[in-house]
One Martini backbone bead per residue (centre of mass of N, CA, C, O) as a GRO file, in nm:
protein
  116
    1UNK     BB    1  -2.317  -1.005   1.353
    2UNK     BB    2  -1.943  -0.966   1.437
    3UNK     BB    3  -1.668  -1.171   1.377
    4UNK     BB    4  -1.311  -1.093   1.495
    5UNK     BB    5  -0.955  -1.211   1.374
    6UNK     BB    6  -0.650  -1.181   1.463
    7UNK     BB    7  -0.312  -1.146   1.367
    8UNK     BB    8   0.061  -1.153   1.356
    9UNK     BB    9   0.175  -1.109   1.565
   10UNK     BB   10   0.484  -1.053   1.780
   11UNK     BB   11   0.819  -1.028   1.750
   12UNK     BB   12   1.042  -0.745   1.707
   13UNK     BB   13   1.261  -0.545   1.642
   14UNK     BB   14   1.388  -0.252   1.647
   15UNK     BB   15   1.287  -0.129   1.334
   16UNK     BB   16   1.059  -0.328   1.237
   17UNK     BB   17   0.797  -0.556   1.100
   18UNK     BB   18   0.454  -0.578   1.046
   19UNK     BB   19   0.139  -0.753   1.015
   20UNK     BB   20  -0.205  -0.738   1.051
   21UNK     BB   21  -0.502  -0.868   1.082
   22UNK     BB   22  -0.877  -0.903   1.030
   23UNK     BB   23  -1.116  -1.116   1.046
   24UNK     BB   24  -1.425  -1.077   0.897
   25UNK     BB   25  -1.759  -1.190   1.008
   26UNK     BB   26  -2.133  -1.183   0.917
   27UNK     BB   27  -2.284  -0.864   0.882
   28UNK     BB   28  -2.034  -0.705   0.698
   29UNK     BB   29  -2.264  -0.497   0.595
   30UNK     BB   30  -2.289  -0.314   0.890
   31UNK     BB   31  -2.020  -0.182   0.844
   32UNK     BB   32  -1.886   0.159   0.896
   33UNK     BB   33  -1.622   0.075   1.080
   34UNK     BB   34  -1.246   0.039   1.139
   35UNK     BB   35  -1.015  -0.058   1.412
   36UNK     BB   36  -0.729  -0.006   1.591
   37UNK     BB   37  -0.599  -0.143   1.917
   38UNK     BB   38  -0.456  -0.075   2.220
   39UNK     BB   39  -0.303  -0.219   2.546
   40UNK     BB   40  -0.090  -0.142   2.800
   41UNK     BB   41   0.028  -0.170   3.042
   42UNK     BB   42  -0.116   0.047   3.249
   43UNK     BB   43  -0.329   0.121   3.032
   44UNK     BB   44  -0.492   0.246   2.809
   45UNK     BB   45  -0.708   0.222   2.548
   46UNK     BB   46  -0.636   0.295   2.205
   47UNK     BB   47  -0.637   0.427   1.956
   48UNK     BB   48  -0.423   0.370   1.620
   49UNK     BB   49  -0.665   0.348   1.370
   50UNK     BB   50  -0.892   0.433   1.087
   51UNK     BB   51  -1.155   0.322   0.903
   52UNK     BB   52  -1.423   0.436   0.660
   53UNK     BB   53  -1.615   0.313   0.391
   54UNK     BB   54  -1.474   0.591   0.230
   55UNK     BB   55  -1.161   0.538   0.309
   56UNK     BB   56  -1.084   0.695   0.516
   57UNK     BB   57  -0.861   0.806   0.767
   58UNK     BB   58  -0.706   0.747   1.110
   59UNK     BB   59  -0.419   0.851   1.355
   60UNK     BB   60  -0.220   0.864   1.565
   61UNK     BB   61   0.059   1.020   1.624
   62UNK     BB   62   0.223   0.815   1.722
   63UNK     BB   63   0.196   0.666   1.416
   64UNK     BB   64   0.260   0.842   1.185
   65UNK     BB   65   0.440   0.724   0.903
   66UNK     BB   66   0.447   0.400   1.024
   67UNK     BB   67   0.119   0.348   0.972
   68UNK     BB   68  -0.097   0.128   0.798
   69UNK     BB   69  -0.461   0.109   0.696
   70UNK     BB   70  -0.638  -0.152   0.582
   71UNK     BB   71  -0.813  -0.320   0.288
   72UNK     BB   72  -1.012  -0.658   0.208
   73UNK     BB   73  -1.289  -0.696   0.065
   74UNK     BB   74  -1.276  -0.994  -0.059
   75UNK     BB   75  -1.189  -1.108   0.205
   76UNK     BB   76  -1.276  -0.948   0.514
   77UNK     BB   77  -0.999  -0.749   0.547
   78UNK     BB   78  -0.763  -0.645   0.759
   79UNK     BB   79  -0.487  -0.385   0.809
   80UNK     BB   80  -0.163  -0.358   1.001
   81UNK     BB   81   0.077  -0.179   0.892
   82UNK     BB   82   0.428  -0.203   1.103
   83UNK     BB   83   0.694   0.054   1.102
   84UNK     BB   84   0.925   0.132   1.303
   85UNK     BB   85   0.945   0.013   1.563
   86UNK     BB   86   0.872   0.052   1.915
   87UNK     BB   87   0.874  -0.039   2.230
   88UNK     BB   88   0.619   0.161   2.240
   89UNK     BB   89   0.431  -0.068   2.108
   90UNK     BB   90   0.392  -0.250   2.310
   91UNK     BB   91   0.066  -0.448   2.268
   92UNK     BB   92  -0.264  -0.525   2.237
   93UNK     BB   93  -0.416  -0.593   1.970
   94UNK     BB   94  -0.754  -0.455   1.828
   95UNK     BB   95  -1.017  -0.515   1.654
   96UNK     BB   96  -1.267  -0.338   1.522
   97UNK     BB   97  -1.630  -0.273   1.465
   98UNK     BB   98  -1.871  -0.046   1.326
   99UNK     BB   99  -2.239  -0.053   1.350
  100UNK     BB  100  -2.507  -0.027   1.291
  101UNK     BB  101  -2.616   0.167   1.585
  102UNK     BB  102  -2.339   0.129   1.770
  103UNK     BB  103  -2.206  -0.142   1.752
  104UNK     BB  104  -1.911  -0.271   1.918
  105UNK     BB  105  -1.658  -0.490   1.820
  106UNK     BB  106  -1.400  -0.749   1.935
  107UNK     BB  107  -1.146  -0.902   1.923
  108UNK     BB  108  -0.916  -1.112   2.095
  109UNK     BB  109  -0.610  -0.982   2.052
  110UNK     BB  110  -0.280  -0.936   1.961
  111UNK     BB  111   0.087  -0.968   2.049
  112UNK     BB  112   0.348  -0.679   2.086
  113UNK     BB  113   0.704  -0.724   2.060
  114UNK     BB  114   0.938  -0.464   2.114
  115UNK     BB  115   1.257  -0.496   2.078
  116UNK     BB  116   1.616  -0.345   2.189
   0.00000   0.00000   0.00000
């Protein structure tokens, strides 16, 4: 089982920037690939960017050139470098982690509110 608790959100002009945590513990062994989620008011939950294992990366369009995904192996954290934010970037961020068999865990998400 994977624990995974997230961090960084808040406030922020548009234009400025966060960095989002997501401390995974547990089988942290087992994890096969890991992904940040958000989810507006009124939409569906998105994918937002993914690391697998081999360290492959991918981003969805809209945030291509202004975020990051990274990761601390040491540490065994995920991380969420996001620049130039934009007003519609705000929304609940949610860290995932795929494990081998295919269950995938989700931390409790921390809230983006980007004013303009």
């Amino acid at each position: 089982q994977v624990q995974l608790v997230e961090s960084g959100g808040g406030l922020v002009q548009a234009g400025g920037s966060l960095r989002l945590s997501c401390a995974a513990s547990g089988s942290i062994f087992s994890i096969n690939a890991m992904g940040w989620y958000r989810q507006a008011p009124g939409k569906q939950r998105e994918l937002v960017a993914s690391i697998i294992s081999g360290g492959s990366t991918n981003y969805a369009d809209s945030v291509k050139g202004r975020f990051t995904i990274s990761g601390d192996v040491a540490k065994n954290t995920l991380y969420l470098q996001m620049n130039s934010l934009k007003p519609e970037d705000t929304a609940v961020y949610y860290c995932s982690a795929l494990v081998t068999g295919g269950l995938t865990y989700w931390g409790q998400g921390t809230q983006v509110t980007v004013s303009s």
